[in-house]
C-alpha positions as CSV (number, residue, x, y, z in Angstrom):
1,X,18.7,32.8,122.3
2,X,20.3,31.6,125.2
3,X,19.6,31.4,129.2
4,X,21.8,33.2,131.8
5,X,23.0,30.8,134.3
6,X,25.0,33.3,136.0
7,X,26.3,36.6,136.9
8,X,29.8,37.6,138.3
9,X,30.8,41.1,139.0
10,X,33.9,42.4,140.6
11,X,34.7,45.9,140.9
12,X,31.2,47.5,140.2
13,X,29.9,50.0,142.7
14,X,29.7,47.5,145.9
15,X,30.8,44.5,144.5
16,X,34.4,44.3,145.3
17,X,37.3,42.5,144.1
18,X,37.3,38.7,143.9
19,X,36.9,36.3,146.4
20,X,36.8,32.7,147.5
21,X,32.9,31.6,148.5
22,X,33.2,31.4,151.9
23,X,30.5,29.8,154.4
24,X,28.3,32.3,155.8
25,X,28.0,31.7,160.0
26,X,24.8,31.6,161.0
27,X,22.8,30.0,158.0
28,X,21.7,26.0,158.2
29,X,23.0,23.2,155.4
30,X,25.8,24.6,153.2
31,X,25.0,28.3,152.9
32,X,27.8,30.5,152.4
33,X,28.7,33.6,150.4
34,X,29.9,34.8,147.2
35,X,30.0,37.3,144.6
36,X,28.2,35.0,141.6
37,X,24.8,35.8,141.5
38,X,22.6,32.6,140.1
39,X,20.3,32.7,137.9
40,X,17.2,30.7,137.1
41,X,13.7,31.1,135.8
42,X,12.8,33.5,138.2
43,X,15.6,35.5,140.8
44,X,14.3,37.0,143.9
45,X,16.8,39.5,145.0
46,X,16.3,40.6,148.6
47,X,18.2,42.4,151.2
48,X,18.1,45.5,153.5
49,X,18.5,49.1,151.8
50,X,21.9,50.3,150.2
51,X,23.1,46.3,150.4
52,X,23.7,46.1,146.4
53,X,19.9,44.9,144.9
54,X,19.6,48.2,143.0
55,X,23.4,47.9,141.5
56,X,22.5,44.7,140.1
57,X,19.6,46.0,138.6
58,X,22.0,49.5,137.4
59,X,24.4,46.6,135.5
60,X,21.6,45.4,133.4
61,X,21.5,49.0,132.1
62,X,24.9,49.4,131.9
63,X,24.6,46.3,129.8
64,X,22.5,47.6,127.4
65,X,24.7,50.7,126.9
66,X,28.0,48.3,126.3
67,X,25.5,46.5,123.6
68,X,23.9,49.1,121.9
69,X,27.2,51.5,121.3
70,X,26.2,54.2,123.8
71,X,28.6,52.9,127.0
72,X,30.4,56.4,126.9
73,X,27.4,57.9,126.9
74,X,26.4,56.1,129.8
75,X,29.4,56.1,131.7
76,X,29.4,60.2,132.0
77,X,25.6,60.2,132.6
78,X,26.9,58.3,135.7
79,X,29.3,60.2,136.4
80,X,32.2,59.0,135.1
81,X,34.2,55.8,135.9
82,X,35.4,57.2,139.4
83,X,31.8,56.3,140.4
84,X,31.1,53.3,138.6
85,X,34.4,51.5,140.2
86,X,34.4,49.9,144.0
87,X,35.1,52.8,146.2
88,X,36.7,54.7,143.2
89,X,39.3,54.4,140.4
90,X,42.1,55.4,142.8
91,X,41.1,51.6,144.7
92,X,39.7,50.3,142.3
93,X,41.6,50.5,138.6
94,X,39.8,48.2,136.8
95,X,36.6,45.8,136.9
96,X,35.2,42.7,135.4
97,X,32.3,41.1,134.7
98,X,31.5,37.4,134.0
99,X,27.9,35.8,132.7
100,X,27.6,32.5,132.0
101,X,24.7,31.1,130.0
102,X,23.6,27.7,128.6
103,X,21.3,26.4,125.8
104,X,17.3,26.0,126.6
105,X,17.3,22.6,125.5
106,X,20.8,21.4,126.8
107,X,22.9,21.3,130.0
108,X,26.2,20.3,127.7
109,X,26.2,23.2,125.7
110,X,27.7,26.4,127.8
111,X,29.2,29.8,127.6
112,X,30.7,32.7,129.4
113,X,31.1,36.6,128.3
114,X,34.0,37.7,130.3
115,X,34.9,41.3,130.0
116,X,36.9,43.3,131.8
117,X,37.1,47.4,131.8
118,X,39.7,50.1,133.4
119,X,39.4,53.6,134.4
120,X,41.9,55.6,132.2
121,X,43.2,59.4,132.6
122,X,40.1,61.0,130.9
123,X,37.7,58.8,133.8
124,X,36.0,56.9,131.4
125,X,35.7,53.4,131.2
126,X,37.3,51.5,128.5
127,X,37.3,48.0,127.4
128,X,40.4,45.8,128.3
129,X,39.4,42.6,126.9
130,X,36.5,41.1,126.1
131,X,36.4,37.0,125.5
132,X,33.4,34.7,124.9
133,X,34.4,31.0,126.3
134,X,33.4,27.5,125.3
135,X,33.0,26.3,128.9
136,X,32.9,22.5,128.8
137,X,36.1,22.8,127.0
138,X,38.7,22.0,129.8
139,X,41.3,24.9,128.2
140,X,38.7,27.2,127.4
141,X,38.4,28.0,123.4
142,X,38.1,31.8,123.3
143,X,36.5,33.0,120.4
144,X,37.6,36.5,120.1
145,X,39.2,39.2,122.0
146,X,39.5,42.9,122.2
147,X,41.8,45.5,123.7
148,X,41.3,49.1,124.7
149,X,38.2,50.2,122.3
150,X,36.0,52.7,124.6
151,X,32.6,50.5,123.4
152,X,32.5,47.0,123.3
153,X,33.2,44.8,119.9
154,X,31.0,42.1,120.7
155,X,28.9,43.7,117.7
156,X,31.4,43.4,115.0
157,X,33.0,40.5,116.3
158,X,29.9,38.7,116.1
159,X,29.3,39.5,112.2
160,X,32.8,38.4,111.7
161,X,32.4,35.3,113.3
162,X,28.9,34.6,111.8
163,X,30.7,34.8,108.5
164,X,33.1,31.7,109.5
165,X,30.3,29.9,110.7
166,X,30.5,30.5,114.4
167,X,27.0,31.6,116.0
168,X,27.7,31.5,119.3
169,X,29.0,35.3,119.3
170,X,26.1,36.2,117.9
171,X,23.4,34.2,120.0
172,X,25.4,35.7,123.0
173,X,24.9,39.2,121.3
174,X,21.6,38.6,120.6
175,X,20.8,37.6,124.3
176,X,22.7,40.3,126.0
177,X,20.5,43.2,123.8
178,X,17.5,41.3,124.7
179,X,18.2,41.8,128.7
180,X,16.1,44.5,130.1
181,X,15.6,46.4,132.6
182,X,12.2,48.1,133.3
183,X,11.3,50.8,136.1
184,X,7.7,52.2,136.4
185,X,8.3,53.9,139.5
186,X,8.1,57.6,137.6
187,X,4.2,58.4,137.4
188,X,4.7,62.0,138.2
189,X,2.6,64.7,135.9
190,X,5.0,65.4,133.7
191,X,6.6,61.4,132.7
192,X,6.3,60.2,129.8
193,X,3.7,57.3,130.6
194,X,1.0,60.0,131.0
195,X,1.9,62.1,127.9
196,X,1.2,61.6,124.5
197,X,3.6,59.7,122.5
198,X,4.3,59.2,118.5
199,X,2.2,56.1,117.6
200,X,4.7,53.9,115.7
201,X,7.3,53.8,118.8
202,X,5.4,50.3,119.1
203,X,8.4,47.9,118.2
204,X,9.2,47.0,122.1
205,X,7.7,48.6,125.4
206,X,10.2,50.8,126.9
207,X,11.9,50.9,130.3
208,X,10.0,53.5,131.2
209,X,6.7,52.7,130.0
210,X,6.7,56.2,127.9
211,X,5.2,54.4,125.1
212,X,2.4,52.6,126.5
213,X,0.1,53.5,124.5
214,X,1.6,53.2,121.0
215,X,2.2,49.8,122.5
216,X,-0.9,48.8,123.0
217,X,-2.4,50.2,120.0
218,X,0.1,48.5,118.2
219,X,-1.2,45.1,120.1
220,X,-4.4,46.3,119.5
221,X,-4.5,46.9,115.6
222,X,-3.7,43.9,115.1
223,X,-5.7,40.1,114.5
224,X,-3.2,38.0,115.9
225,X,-2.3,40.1,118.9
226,X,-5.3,41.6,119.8
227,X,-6.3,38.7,121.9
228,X,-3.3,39.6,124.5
229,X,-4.6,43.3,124.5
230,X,-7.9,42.2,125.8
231,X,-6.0,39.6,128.3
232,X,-4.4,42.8,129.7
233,X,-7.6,44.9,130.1
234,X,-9.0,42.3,131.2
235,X,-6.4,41.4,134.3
236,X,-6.1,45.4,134.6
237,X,-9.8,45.0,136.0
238,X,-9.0,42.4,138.5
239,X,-6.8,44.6,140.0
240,X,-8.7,48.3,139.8
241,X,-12.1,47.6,139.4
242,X,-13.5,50.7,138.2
243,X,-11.3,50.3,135.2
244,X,-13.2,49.6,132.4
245,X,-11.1,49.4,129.0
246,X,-8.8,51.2,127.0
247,X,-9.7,54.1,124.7
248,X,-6.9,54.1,122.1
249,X,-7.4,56.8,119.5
250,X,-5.3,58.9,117.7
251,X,-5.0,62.0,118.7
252,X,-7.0,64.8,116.8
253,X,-5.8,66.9,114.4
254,X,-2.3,64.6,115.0
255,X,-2.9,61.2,114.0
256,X,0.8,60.4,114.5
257,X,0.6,60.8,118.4
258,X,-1.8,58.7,121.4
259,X,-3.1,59.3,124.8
260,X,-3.1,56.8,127.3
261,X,-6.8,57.5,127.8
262,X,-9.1,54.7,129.2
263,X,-13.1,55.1,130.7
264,X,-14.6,52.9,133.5
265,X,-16.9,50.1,134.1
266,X,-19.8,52.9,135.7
267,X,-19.5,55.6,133.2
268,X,-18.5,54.0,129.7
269,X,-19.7,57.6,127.8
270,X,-17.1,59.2,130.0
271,X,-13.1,59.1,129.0
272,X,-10.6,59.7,131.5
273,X,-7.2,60.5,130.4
274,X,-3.5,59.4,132.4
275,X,-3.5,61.8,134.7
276,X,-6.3,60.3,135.9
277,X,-4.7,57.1,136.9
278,X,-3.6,56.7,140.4
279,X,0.3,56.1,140.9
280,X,-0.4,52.5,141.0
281,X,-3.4,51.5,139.1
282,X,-0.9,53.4,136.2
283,X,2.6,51.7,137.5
284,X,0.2,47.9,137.4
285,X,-1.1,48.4,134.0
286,X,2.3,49.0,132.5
287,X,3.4,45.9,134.9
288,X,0.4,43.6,132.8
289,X,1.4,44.9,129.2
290,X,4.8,43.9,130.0
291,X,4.0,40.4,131.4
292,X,1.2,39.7,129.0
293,X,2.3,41.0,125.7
294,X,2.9,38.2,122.9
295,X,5.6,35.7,123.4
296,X,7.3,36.8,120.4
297,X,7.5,40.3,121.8
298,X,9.3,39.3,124.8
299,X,12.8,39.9,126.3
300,X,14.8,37.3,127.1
301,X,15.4,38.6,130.4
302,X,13.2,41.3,132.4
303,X,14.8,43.0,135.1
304,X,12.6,44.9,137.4
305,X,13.4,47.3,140.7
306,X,10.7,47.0,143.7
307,X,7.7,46.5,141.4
308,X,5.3,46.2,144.0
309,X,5.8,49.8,145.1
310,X,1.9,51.3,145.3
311,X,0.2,48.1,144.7
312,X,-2.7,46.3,146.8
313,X,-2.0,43.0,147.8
314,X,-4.2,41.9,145.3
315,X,-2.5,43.1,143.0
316,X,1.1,41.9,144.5
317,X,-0.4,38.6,144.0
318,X,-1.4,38.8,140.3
319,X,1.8,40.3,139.5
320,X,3.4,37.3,141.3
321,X,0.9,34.8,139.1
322,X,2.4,37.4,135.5
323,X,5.8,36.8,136.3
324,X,5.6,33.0,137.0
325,X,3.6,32.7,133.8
326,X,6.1,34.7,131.8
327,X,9.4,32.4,132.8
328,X,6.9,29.4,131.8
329,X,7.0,31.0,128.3
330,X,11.4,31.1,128.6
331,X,11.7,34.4,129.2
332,X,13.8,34.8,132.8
333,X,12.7,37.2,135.1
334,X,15.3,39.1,138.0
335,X,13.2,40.9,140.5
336,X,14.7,43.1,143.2
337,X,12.0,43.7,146.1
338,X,11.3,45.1,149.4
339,X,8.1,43.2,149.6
340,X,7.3,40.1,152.0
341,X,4.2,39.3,150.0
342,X,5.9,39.2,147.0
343,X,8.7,36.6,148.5
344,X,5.8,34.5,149.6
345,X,4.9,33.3,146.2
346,X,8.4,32.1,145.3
347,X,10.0,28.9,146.4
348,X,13.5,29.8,148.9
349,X,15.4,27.9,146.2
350,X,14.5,30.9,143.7
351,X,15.2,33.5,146.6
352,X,19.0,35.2,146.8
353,X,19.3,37.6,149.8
354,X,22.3,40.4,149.5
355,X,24.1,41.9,152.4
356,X,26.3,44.7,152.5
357,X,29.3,42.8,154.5
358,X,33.1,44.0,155.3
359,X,32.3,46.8,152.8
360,X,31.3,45.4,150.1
361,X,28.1,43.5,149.0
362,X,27.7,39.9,149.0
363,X,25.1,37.1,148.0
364,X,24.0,34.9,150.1
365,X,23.6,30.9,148.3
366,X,21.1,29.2,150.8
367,X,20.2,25.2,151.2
368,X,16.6,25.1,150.9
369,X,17.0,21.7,152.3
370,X,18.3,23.2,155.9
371,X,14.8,25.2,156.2
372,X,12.4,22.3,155.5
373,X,11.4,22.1,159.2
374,X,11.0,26.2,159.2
375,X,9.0,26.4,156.1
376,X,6.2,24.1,158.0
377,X,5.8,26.7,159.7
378,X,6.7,30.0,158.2
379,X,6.6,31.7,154.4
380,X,9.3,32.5,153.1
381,X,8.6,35.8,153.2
382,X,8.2,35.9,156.9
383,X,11.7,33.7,157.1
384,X,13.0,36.6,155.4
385,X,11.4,39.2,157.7
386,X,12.8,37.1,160.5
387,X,16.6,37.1,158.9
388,X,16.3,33.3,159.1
389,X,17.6,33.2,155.6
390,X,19.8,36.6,156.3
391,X,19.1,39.3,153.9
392,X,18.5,42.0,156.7
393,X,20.9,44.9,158.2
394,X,24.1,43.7,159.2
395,X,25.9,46.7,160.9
396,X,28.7,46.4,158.0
């Protein structure tokens, strides 16, 4: 698969129109602002409440509507195109979106999906073009294109081309399906996570987590993956103490559904079951699976929302250690956070801070080399707290 380099959005929700990078008054070196958001190993999206973090994360679902044939579905479960467009379809007609990726192993080799959607009288969202670009071409070589189909044709256009030869459609396919976004926020009595769920939904962990524990069975079961089952119990424990292990058994009487049930380190004769697990204890565990399942398992991208929410600062730490250790492995990780402890335990040049500016929401590229003189002295999480590196409330 490939890595994304880069993400451009104009039109979606708060990010507007295009516009020129402009520099940014106020920030040291070369800092300015722009609507590309860059990616790396690890992104560190930060920025005060309603500024655009959460949209970002809300494209990388809409994303894997547009790959998986369920965009319509998706674009009337979000109420329609009128409120996925800036501002609205009446000021907003139409939208587009740009990612750029590049080979693991080589800067030379580079691409772009460029697609671009419209409102149309029913207010859904169809496709106006789509394009995949050979970018170090000067006259960029475009591989295939599409007009007007309400779900993208990057699917079939990618068979089409693997017949002639040409796997770039497909590796930029294959990537795009493999970008996900996860959100462990709902613990409440009645989500999934703490109800039983059918025992071969095992393939992948789900956004949600509702298959956690066909998950791990699934890791359990087996030789070559049971080693990264008991990696996960065991960093489970480092965080929530009392937690002892896993008790994955097939339900009785059903042997086709499991129970998230687990027992602790004082009272091993004893099972609990998931409703038994504190909001955060629950929200960490399925936060570890994700991070420590088997490299082969892995997306190429993980996007997670405010991750830390309900977690001790222990275990803000480990989850900083799980996410560095992942990207290690080459699978990227986009965080959005709230947290100051979280930001400590990335560098500034893996930090983006968004503002919502002028009405719209903007990124905010920073120099690390204009703070080296305040990180002597501060984190970066507390530079951030400080809006040396911006990222706070603006007033608009």
């Amino acid at each position: 698969m490939l890595q994304l380099t880069g993400l451009t959005l104009e039109g979606y929700k708060s990010f507007a129109a295009p516009f020129s990078a402009e520099r940014l008054p106020g920030l040291p070196g070369a800092g300015r602002m722009t609507n590309r958001l860059a990616l790396g190993d690890v992104t560190v999206l930060v920025g005060p409440n309603g500024a655009g973090k959460s949209n970002i994360v809300s494209f990388f679902r809409m994303l894997s509507a547009m790959m998986t044939g369920t965009f319509q579905e998706y674009v009337a479960r979000s109420g329609s195109a009128n409120s996925i467009l800036h501002y609205g379809s009446k000021r907003t007609p139409k939208m587009s979106i740009v990612l750029e990726f590049k080979t693991h192993d080589s800067e030379e080799e580079q691409y772009s999906y460029v697609s671009k959607l419209a409102g149309n009288p029913d207010d859904r969202l169809v496709f106006v073009s789509e394009t995949i670009n050979d970018r170090p071409v000067e006259d960029y070589s475009e591989f295939f294109l599409t007009v007007g189909p309400r779900e993208s044709n990057l699917p079939r256009a990618a068979l089409t081309a693997a017949v002639r030869g040409n796997d770039v459609p497909n590796a930029v396919l294959q990537t795009l399906k493999s970008c996900r976004p996860y959100h462990f926020h709902d613990t409440s009595a009645e989500a999934r996570i703490r109800k039983s769920g059918y025992i071969e939904d095992a393939h992948f962990l789900r956004g949600d987590g509702g298959n956690l524990a066909a998950f791990l069975y699934g890791m359990k079961s087996r030789p070559e993956t049971e080693p990264y089952y008991r990696r996960i119990e065991n960093t489970i424990q480092l965080a929530f103490p009392q937690f002892g292990r896993f008790v994955l058994i097939p339900r009785e009487g059903n042997d086709k559904y499991i129970l998230l049930e687990w027992v602790s380190r004082a009272g091993e004769d004893y099972p609990f079951g998931p409703h038994q697990f504190s909001d955060g204890a629950l929200r960490f565990a399925a936060l570890t699976t994700l991070l420590l399942q088997p490299p082969n398992k892995l997306p190429a991208l993980i996007v997670l929302d405010e991750p830390e929410l309900g977690l001790h600062p222990q275990a803000i730490e480990l989850l900083a250690g799980m996410m560095k250790g992942v990207a290690q492995q080459g699978t990227q990780v986009l965080v959005a956070t709230q947290s100051p402890q979280l930001v400590n335990y990335f560098d500034l040049s893996q930090i983006r801070p968004i503002e919502h500016r002028g009405g719209r929401s903007v990124i905010l590229e920073l120099d690390p080399d204009a703070y080296s003189e305040w990180l002597g002295e501060y984190s970066t999480g507390e530079l951030w707290e400080k809006n040396v590196i911006g990222g706070g409330p603006t007033g608009g």
